[in-house]
N, C-alpha and C positions, 0 to 999 in steps of 0.2 A: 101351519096351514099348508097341507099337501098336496089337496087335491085339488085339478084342474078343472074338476066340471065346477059348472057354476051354483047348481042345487047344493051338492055337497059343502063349497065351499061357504057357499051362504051359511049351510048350517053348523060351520063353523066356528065363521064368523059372530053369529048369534051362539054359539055356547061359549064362546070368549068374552062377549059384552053381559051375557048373563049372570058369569063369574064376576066379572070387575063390580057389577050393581049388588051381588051377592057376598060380596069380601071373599071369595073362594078362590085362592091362587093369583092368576092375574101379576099387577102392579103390586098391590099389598102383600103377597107372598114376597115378592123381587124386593120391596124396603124392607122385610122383615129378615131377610137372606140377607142384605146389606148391612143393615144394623148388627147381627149375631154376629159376622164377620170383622165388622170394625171392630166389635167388644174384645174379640177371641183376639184379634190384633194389638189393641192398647193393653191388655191383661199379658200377651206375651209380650211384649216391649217392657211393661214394668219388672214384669220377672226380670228380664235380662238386663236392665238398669238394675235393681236390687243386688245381684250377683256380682255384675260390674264394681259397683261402688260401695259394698258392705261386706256380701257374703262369704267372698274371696279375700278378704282380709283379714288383718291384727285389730281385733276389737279394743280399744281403751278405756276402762273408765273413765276416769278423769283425764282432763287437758294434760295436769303434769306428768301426768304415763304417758300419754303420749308426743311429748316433751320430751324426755328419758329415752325413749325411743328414737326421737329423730335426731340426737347430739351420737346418742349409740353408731345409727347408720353413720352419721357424719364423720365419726372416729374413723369407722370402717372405708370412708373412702366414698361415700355416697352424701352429696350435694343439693340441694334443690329443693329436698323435702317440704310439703306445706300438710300444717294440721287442719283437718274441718270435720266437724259437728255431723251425723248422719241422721241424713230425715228419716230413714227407715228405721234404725235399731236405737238411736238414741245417745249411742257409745263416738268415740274419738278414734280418726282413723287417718294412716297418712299418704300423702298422695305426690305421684312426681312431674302432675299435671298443674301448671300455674295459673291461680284464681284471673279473674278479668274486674 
């Protein structure tokens, strides 16, 4: 709303409220704009979870692969290790972040 006379502005005002009665832009564009943004957000959050805790990793078949694997690091001088189940791939994978 730009303009200062008062005609104009009115008729402004009224092609604003004609849109919002009309679904044309308005508020419903603004939640529609809201919504696609929060999507495009939790879809790149999962990505970068995914990456984080699967992609970048030793995938295992089985728990005792990756058993085998964490006595392996442990020989080598590496402590801590914990194995966990990955909800994305399915496979065994190890981590040096301790469960709660």
């Amino acid at each position: 709303m730009g303009s200062k006379k008062r005609s104009a502005r009115a008729r402004e005002v009224a092609d604003f409220k004609s849109q919002l009665e009309n679904g044309l832009g308005g508020l419903d564009g603004l939640f529609a704009n809201e919504k696609r943004r929060e999507q495009k957000r939790e879809a790149d959050h999962d990505a970068a979870m995914r990456w984080k805790s699967c992609e970048k990793k030793n995938r295992y078949a089985t728990r005792d692969e990756a058993e085998e694997a964490r006595k392996w690091c442990e020989d080598r001088g590496t402590r801590g290790l914990e194995i966990y189940r990955c909800e994305y791939c399915g496979g065994w994978h190890l981590t040096s972040h301790p469960f709660e």
